[in-house]
N, C-alpha and C positions, 0 to 999 in steps of 0.2 A: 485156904482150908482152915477151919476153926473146929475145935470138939464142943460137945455139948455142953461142956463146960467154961469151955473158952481158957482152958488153962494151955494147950498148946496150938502154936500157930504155929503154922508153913506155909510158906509159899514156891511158886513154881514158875520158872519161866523158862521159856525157848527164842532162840533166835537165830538168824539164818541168814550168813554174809557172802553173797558172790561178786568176785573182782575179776575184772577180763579187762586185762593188757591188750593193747594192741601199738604195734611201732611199726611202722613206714619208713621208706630212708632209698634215697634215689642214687645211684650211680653213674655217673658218667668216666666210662675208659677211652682211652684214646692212644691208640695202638701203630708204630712207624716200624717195618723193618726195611731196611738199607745194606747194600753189600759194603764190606770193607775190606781193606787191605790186610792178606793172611802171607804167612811163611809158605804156604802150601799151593798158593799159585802157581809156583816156581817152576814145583812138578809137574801141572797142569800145561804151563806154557811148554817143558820141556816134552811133553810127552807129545803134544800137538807137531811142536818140530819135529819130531821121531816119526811120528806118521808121515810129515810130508813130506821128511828125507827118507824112509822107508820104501813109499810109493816110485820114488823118481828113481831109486837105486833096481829095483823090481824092475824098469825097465830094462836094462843093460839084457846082454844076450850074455855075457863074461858069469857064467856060475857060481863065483866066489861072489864080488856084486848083488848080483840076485839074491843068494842067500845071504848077502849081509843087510840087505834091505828086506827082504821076510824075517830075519830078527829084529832088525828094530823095529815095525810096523808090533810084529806082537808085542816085543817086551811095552811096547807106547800102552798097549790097549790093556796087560797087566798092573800098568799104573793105576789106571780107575782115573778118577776127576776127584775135585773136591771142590766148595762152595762154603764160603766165609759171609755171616750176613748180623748184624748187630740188632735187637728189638728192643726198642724206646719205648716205653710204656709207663700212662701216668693215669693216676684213678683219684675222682675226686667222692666222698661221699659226703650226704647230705640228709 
């Protein structure tokens, strides 16, 4: 733009930047779980003995007997179980 004189000049400009990212990226996981050896099997094992000295003791016709194998059968099944198991896990990204 110029005046009729030409004593002042201006100028104008516009401009217009669009940028768009884009990133891809591949993953491979690879996932093992395994049982291992816990403190807590112990219970597990004792508590299975309980039940099947429990059972056999339940047989007896002797009162005390019986009732001493209907406590252990219960107290076995108030133990619960448990399960011990380790996961290996390895991720490669790319």
């Amino acid at each position: 733009m110029v005046d009729s004189q030409k004593k002042n000049q201006a100028s104008a400009a516009t401009s217009k930047t669009s940028r768009n990212t884009t990133t891809v990226s591949f993953t491979t996981q690879n996932s093992k779980t395994v049982p291992i050896d816990s403190q807590f099997h112990t219970v597990s094992d004792i508590a299975k003995g309980m039940t099947a000295l429990g059972g056999v003791l339940k047989l007896f016709k002797d009162p005390v007997v019986n009732g001493i194998g209907a406590g252990l059968s219960t107290i076995a099944g108030l133990l619960g179980s448990s399960a011990a198991t380790q996961n290996d896990t390895s991720s490669v990204t790319s």
